[in-house]
N, C-alpha and C positions, 0 to 999 in steps of 0.2 A: 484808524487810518491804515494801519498795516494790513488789516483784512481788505482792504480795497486794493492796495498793494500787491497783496498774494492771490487775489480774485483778479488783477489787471496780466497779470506775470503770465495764471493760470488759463485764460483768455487767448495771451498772445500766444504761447505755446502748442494751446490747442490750435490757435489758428494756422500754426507754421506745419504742426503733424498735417493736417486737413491739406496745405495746398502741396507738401509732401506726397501725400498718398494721391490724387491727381497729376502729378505733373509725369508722371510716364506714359507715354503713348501707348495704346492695345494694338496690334495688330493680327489678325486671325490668320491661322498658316496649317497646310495640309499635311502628312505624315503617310506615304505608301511602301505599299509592300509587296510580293510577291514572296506569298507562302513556302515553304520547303512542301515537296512532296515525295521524297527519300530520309529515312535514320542514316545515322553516319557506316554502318553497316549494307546501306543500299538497297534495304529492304523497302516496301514504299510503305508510307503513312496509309493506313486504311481509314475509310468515313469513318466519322465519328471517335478516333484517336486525337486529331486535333484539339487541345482544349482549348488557348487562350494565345495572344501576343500582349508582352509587357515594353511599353516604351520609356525610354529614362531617358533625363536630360538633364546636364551636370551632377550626374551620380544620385537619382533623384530618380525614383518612378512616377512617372506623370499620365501613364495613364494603364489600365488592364483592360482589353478588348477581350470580346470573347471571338471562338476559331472563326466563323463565318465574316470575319472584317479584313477587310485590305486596304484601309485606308483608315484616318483618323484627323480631324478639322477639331481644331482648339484655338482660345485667343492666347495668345505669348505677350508680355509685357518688355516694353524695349531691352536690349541686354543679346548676350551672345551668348548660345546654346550648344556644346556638344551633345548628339542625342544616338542612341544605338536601339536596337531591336531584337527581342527574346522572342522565338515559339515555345507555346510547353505542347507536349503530348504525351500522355500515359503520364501523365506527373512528372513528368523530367523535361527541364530547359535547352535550349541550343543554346551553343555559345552563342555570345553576343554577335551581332554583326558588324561592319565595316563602322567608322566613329561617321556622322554625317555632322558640319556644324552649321547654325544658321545665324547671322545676325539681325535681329527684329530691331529698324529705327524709327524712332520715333520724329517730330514735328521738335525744334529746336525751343529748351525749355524760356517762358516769359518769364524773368526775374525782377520784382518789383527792384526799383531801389531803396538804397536803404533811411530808413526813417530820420526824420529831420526835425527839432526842436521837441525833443523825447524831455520831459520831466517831472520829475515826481517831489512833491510838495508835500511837505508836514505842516499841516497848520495846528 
């Protein structure tokens, strides 16, 4: 009887993880940019210096482009995002840019109620 117990537990648990990991809404959101075309010196970026743009969001890289992108479409899961933006060229970073934040919301979540006439029997 107990194994049915720890197989009933294990069941419900998994079940509660599962409707967990669904209940945030996706919503897909855009990321643009306007490249640098000057070093901090004033000299201009020449072709093919540009290497990559890295984007972070809550202190977190999410995503590395490579130089030919200005723009950047992802799905964000609901939650509020500080997000900033790196160029590299010749191997070296620009500072970060300006913080942008976004909040992604979702669809307000369905909470079953809670279970009624729960019991568990030793026979």
């Amino acid at each position: 009887m107990k194994r049915i117990v720890k197989l009933f537990t294990f069941i419900c648990l998994l079940f509660s993880a599962c409707l967990i990991g669904v209940a945030s809404a996706d919503q897909e959101v855009t990321f643009e940019w306007i490249a640098p075309t000057e070093y901090t010196d004033n000299t201009p970026i020449l072709d093919g210096e540009m290497e990559a743009f890295h984007i972070f969001c809550n202190d977190e890289r999410l995503a590395f482009l490579g130089a030919n992108v200005s723009s950047y479409t992802t799905v964000l899961v609901t939650g509020e995002y500080t997000c900033q933006i790196q160029a590299q060229a010749l191997g070296v970073l620009s500072e970060p840019s300006a913080f942008e934040t976004i909040t992604v919301e979702g669809e307000p979540l369905k909470i079953p109620k809670t279970i009624i006439q729960f019991r568990i029997t030793v026979n």
